[in-house]
C-alpha positions in Angstrom: 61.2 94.0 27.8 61.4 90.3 27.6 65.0 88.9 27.6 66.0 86.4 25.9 63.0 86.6 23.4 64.4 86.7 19.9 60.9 87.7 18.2 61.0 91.9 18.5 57.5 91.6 17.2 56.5 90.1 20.6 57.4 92.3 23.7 56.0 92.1 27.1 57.4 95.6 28.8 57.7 96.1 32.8 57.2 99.7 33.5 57.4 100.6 37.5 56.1 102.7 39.3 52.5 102.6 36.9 49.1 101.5 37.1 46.2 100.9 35.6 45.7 104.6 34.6 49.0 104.9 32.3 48.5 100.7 31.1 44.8 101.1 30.3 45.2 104.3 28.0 48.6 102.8 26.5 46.1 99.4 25.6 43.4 101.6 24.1 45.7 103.6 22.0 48.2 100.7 20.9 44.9 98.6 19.3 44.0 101.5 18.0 47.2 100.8 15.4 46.5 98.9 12.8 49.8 96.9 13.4 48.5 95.5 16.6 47.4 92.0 16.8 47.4 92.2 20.5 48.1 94.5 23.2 46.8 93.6 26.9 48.3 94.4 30.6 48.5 92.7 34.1 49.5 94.3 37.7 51.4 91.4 38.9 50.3 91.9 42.4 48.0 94.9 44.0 50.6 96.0 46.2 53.1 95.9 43.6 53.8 99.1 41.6 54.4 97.8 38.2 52.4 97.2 35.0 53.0 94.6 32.2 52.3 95.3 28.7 52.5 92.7 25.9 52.5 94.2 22.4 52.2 91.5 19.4 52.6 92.8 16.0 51.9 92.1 12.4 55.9 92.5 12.3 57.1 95.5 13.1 59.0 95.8 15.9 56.9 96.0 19.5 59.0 98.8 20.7 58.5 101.2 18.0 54.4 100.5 18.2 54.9 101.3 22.0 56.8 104.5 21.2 54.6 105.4 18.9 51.5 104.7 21.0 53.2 106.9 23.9 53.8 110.0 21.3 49.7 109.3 20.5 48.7 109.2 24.2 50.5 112.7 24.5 49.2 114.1 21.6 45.4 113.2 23.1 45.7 114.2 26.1 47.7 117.7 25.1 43.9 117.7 22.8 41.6 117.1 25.9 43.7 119.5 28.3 43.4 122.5 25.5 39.6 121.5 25.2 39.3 121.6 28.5 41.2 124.9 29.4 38.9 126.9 26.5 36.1 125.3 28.0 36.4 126.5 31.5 37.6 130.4 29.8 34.4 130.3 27.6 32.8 129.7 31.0 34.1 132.0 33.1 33.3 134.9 30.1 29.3 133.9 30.5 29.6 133.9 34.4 30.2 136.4 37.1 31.9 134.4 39.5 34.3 132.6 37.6 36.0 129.0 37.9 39.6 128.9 39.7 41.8 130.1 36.9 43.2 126.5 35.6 45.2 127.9 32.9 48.7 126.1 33.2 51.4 126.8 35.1 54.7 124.6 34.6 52.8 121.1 35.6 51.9 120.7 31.5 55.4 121.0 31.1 55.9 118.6 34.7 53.9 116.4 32.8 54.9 116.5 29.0 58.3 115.9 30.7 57.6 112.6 32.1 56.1 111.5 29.0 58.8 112.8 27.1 61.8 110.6 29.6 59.4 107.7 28.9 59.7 108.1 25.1 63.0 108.6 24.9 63.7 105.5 27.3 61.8 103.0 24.4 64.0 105.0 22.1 67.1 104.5 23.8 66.3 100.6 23.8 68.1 98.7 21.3 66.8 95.3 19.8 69.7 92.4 19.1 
């Protein structure tokens, strides 16, 4: 998050280790809110491992729209992967030789995990 900046409804958040796959989905779902007047994102540098995101609000705080647009990215993509998983079962019922069984084994949880630290890191942040 910006320091120094004394208008929470303004944030510009460094997250490392991220591109544009995480940044990209976090933008769509964030302008999805109605409490969004902007959300963009820049890699500083190619080689550099790090994503900005600036969040500008109607007035509530830019942390909390980022939290909650992190719980709505998990809640999407836990949607697409159970989509996904019937879709491939359905498929393997109407075919003979079926598809590698996909079904999940721990990296759901791998992954729900991650997302999980990330939301409670915004949560743990604490505006002045």
């Amino acid at each position: 998050m910006e320091l120094g900046s004394s208008d929470a409804s303004k944030s510009t958040f460094s997250l490392t280790d991220e591109d544009h796959t995480l940044a990209n989905a976090l933008r769509f779902t964030s302008n999805q809110d109605p409490r969004v007047t902007f959300c963009g994102y820049s890699i500083p540098h190619p080689s550099d491992n790090r994503v900005n995101i600036r969040i500008q609000t109607t007035g509530e705080p830019a942390v909390d729209v980022l939290k909650d647009a992190c719980q709505d990215l998990m809640l999407m993509c836990r949607q697409v992967r159970s989509t996904f998983v019937k879709a491939v079962g359905d498929f393997n019922l109407r075919n003979p030789k079926p598809v590698k069984d996909i079904q999940d084994k721990g990296d759901k949880a791998v992954q729900d995990s991650k997302m999980s630290e990330a939301v409670e890191d915004l949560q743990d942040m604490h505006i002045d």
